[in-house]
C-alpha positions in Angstrom: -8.2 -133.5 -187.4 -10.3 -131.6 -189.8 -14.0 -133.7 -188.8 -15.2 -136.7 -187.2 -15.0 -138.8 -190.4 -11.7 -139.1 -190.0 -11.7 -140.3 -186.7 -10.8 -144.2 -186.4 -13.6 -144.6 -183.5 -15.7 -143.0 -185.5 -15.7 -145.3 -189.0 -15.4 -148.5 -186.7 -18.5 -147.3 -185.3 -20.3 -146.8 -188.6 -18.8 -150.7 -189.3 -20.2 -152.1 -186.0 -24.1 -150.5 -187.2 -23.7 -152.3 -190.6 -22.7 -155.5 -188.2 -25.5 -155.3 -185.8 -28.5 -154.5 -188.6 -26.4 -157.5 -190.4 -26.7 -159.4 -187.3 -30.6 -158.3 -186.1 -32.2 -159.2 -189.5 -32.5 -162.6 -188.1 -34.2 -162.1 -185.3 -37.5 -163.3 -184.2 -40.4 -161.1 -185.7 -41.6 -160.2 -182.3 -38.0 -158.6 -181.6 -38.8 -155.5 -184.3 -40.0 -153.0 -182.0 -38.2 -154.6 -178.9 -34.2 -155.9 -178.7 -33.9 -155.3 -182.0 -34.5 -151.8 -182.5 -32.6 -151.1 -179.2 -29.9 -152.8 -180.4 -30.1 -150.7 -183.8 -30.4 -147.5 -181.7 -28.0 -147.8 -179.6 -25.0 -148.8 -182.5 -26.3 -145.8 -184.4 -26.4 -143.6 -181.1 -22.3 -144.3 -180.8 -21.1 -142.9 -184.3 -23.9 -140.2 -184.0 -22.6 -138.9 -180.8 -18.5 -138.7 -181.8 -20.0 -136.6 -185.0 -22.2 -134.1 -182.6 -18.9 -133.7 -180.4 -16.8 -133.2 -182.7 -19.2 -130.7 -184.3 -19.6 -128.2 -181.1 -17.2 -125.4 -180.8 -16.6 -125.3 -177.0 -13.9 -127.5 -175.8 -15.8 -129.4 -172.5 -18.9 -130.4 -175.4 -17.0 -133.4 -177.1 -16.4 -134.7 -174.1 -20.2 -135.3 -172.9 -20.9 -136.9 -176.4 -18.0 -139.4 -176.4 -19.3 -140.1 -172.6 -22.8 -140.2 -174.2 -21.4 -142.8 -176.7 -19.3 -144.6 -174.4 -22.3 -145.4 -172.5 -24.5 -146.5 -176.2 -21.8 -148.8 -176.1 -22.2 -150.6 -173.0 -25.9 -150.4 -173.5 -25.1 -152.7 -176.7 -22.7 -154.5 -174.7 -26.3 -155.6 -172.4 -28.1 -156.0 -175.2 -25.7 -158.1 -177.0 -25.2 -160.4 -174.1 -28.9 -160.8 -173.7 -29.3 -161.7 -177.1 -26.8 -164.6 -176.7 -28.9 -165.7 -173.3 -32.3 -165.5 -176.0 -30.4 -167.7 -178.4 -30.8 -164.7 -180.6 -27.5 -165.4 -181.4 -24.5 -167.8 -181.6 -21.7 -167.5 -179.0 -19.2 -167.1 -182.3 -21.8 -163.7 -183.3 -21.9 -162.7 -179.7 -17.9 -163.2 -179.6 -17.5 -160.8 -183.0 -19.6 -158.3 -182.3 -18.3 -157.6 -178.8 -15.0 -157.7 -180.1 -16.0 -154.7 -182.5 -17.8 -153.1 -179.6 -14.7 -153.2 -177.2 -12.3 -151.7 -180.0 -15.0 -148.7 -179.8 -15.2 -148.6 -176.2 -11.4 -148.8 -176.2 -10.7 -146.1 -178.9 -13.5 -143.8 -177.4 -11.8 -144.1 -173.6 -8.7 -143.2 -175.3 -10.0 -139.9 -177.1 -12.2 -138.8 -173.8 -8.3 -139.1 -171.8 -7.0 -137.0 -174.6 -9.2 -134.2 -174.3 -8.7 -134.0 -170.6 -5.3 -133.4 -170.8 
């Protein structure tokens, strides 16, 4: 693999930010600086975090930053379910988007395994 961009976990990750900005431009105005922008952060945070591991030399580094987004993602996993308990947003939204947060989770497990071998 020549860089992250061609990592799998990597461009599902850049598809689950477009998702969740898709999915926070509805809520409530008071959310901005709150949920919302955690929410935003923390989708951002995963794709963000593959690139910087994959763009450190020594071989332990990539593993802290897929740890480091491995945990963005259950951070959104929190967020997303309080957003469904805030009515923030349907249970079909809520049912999507962790859907496209698990296959993350799930590919980024799978690369952290591989690079302890």
């Amino acid at each position: 693999m020549s860089n992250h961009k061609e990592l799998i976990a990597w461009q599902k990750g850049i598809a689950l930010v477009k998702s969740i900005y898709e999915l926070t431009k509805t809520f409530p105005r008071e959310e901005t600086f709150g949920l919302k922008s955690q929410m935003q952060c923390a989708a951002v945070s995963i794709s963000s975090n593959i690139a910087e591991g994959y763009g450190r030399i020594f071989p332990k580094e990539p593993i802290n930053f897929l740890n480091i987004a491995l945990g963005s993602a259950a951070e959104l996993e929190t967020q997303l379910i309080i957003s469904r308990e805030l009515r923030y947003v349907s249970e079909v939204e809520y049912t999507e988007m962790s859907k496209q947060n698990n296959e993350v989770i799930y590919m980024l497990t799978a690369l952290v395994k591989s690079f302890q071998k």
